[in-house]
C-alpha positions as CSV (number, residue, x, y, z in Angstrom):
1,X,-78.1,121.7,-209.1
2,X,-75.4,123.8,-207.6
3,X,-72.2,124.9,-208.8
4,X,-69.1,124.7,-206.9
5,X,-66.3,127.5,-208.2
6,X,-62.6,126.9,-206.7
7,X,-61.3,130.6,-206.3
8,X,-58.7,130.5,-203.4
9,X,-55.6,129.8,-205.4
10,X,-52.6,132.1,-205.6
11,X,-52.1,133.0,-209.2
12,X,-48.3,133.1,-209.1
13,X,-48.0,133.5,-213.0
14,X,-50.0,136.4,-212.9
15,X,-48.1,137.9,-209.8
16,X,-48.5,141.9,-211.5
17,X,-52.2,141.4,-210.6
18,X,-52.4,138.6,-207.9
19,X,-50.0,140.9,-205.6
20,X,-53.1,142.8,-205.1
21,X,-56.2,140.7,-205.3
22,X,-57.3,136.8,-206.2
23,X,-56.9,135.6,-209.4
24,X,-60.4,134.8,-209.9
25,X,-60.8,138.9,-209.6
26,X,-58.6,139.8,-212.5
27,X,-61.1,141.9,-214.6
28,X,-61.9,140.6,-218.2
29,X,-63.8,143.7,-220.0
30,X,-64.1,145.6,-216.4
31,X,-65.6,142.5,-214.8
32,X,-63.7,139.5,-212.9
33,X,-63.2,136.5,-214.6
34,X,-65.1,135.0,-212.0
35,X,-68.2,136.8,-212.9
36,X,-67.6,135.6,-216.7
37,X,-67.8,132.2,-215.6
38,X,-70.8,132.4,-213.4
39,X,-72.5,134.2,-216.7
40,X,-71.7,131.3,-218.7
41,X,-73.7,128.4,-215.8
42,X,-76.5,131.1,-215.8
43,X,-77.1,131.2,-219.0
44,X,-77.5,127.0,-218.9
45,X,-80.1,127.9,-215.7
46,X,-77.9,127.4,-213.1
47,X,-78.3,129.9,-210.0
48,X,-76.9,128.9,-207.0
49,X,-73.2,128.7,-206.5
50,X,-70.6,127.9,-204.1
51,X,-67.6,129.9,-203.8
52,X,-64.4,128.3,-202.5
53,X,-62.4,131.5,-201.1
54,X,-58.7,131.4,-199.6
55,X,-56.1,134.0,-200.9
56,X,-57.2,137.5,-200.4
57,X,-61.0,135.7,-199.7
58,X,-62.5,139.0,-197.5
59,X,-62.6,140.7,-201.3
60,X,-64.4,138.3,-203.0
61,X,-66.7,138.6,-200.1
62,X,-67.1,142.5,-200.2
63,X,-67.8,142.1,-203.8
64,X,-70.6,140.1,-203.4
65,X,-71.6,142.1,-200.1
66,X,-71.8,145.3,-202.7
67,X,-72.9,143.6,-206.1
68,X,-76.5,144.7,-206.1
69,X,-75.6,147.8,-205.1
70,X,-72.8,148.6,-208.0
71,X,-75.7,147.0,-210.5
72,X,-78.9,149.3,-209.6
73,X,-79.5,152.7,-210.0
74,X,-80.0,154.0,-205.7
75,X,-80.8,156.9,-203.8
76,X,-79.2,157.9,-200.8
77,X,-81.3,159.7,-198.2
78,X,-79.3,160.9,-195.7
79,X,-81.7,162.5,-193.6
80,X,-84.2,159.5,-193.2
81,X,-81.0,157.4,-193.2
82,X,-82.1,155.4,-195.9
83,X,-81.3,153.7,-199.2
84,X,-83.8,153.3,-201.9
85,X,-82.9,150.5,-204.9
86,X,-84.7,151.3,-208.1
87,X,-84.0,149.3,-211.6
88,X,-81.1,146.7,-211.3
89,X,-79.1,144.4,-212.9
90,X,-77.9,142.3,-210.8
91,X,-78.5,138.2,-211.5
92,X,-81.0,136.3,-209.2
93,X,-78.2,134.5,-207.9
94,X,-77.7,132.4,-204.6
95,X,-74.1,132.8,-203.4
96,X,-72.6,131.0,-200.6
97,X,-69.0,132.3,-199.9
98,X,-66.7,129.1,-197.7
99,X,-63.5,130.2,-196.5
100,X,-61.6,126.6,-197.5
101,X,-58.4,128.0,-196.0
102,X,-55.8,130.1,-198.0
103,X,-52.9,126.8,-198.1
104,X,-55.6,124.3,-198.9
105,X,-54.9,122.0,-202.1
106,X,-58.3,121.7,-204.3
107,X,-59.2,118.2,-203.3
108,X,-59.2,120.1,-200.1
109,X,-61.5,122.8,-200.8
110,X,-63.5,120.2,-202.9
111,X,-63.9,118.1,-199.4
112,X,-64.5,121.3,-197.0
113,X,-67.7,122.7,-199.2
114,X,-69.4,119.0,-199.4
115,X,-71.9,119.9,-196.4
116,X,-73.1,122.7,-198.6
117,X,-74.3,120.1,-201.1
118,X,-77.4,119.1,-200.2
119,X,-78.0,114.7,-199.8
120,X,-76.9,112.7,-203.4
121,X,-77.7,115.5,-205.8
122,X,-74.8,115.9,-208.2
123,X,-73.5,119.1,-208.4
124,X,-70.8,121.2,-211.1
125,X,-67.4,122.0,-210.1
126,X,-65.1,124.3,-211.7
127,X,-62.2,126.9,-211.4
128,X,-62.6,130.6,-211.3
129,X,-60.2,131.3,-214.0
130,X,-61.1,129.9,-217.2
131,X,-63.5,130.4,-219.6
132,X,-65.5,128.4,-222.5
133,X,-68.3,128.1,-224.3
134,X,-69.4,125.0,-222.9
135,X,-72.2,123.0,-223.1
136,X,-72.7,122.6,-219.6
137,X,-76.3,121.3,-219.5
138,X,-74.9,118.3,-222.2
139,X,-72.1,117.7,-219.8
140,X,-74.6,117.7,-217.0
141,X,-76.6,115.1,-218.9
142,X,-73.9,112.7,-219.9
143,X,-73.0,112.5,-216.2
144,X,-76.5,111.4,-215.1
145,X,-76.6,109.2,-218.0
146,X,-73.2,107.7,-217.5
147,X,-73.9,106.7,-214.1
148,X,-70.1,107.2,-212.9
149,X,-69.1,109.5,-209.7
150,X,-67.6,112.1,-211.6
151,X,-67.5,113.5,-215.3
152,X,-64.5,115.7,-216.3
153,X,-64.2,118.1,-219.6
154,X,-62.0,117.4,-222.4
155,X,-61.0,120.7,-224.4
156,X,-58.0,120.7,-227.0
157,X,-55.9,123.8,-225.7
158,X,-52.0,124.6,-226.5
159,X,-49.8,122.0,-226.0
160,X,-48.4,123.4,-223.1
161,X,-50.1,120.9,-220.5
162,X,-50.5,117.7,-219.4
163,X,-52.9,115.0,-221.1
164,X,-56.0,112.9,-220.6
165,X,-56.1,109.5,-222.6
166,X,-59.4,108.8,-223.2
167,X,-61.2,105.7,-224.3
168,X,-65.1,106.0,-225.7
169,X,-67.0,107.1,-222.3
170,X,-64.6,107.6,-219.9
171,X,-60.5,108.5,-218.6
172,X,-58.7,105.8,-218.0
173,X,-55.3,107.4,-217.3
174,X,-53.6,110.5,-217.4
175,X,-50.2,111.3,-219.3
176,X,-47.8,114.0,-217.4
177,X,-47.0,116.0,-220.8
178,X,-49.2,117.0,-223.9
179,X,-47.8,115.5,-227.2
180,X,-49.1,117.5,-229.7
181,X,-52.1,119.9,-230.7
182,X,-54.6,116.6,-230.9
183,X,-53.9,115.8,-227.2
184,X,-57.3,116.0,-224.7
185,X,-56.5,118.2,-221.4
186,X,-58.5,118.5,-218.6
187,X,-60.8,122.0,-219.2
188,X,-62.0,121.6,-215.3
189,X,-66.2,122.0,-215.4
190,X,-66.5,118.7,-213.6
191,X,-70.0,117.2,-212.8
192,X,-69.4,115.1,-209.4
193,X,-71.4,113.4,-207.5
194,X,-70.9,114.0,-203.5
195,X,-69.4,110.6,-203.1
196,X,-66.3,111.7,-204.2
197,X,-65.7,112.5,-200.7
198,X,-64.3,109.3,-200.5
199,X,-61.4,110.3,-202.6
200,X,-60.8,113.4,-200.7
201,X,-58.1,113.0,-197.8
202,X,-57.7,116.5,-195.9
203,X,-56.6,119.5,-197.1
204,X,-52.9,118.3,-198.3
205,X,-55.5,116.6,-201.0
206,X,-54.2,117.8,-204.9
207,X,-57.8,116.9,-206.6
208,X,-56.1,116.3,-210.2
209,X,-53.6,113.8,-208.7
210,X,-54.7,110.9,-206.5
211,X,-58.4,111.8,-206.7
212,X,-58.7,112.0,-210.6
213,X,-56.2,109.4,-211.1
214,X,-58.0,106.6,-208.9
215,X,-61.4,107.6,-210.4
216,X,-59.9,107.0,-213.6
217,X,-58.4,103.7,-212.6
218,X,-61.9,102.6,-211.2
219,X,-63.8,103.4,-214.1
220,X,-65.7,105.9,-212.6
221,X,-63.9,109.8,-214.5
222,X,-66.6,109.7,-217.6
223,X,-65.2,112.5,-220.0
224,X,-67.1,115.4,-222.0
225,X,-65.5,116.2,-225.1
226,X,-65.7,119.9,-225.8
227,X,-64.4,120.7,-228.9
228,X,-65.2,124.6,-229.2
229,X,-63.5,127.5,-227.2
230,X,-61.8,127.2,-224.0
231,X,-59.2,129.2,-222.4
232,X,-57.6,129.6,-218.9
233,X,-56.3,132.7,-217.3
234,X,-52.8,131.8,-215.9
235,X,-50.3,134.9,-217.4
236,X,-50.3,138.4,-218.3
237,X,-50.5,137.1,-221.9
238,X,-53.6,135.4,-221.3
239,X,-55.3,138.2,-219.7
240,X,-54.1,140.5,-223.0
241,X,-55.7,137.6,-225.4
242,X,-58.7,137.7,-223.7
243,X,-59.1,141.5,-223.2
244,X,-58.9,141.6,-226.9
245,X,-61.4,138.9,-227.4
246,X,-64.4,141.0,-225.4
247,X,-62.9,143.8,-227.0
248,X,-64.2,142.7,-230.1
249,X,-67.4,142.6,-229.0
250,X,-67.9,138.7,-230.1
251,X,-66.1,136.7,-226.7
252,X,-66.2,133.0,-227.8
253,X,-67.7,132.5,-224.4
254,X,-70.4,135.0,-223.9
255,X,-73.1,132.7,-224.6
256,X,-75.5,134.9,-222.3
């Protein structure tokens, strides 16, 4: 199964860093938050992912282009004009890096990667700045048992965003403001399956309005409930909280 990370946004909140780079390459513990959240699929056995790029895309792309290379020990010989790779790090991963347009709304970028996902296999979806120790493989396994087109994840954050009201197995509507710390918001790590394209209309397409909303009203959003850690990266103070948390050396997240 392959995982679908949404990593073109702009990051306005976090303009002291975003000026310079794509949100999803803010470093948490010297490493982008991007990489945190790849760690956390991996270590549910996922290996291939899909990289939605826009702002500032060409440095995801020359991370990637130098990752093995920053995570093995290597030996330059100039003189034979060679490099030689000895023990590394680096993750058996499969990246695919999409350029889904720098203006693109998500149910955009969501729509523009579908021919990367091969025939009806379902596939994860998520954003590449926020973190969690979730159960993805559960979540993965309530979607295929649900039998609906798309599966969303429920975390309780601060009360600072908009709602899901939820009945046993599934969405059914969402409510523009949180009312209190009991309130279910959506924590993104989707499981989708690639008929969603239907729902998908260009890339003027804002995934958690229409889409999510008519899935919902079709019966077809089934809902995770993760009750442990999540937390997104959208301010300065986030990126503090979160530096002090691997700083600890006990990250809620780090699963791996």
């Amino acid at each position: 199964m392959k995982v679908v990370l949404l990593a073109g946004g702009l990051g306005t909140r976090l303009a002291e860093e975003t000026d310079v780079k794509p949100k999803p390459m803010v470093e948490i513990g010297g490493m982008p938050i991007l990489w945190h959240v790849m760690k956390i699929y991996e270590a549910h056995g996922f290996r291939e992912f899909i990289i939605c790029l826009g702002y500032r895309g060409y440095m995801i792309k020359e991370f990637f282009q130098n990752y093995y290379m920053h995570r093995s020990n290597v030996t330059f010989d100039f003189a034979e004009n060679r490099v030689t790779y000895h023990e590394s790090e680096a993750e058996p991963w499969r990246v695919t890096l999409v350029d889904t347009g720098e203006a693109t709304q998500v149910g955009g970028r969501i729509q523009r990667i579908l021919p990367f996902v091969e025939g009806d296999e379902a596939f994860c979806l998520t954003y590449g700045d926020g973190v969690g120790d979730v159960d993805v493989s559960a979540a993965v396994a309530l979607h295929k048992s649900g039998g609906r087109l798309a599966t969303i994840t429920a975390v309780r954050p601060p009360g600072r965003f908009g709602s899901l009201v939820l009945d046993d197995a599934r969405v059914s509507r969402f409510r523009e403001k949180a009312e209190g710390q009991t309130d279910w918001i959506n924590g993104g790590f989707f499981v989708l399956s690639p008929e969603i394209g239907r729902y998908l209309k260009g890339d003027d397409t804002v995934w958690e309005r229409e889409p999510l909303e008519k899935l919902a009203l079709d019966g077809q959003l089934g809902v995770f409930r993760h009750e442990g850690f999540w937390h997104p990266l959208d301010t300065l103070r986030d990126r503090r909280h979160l530096e002090e948390l691997w700083a600890s050396g006990i990250p809620p997240w780090k699963i791996w």
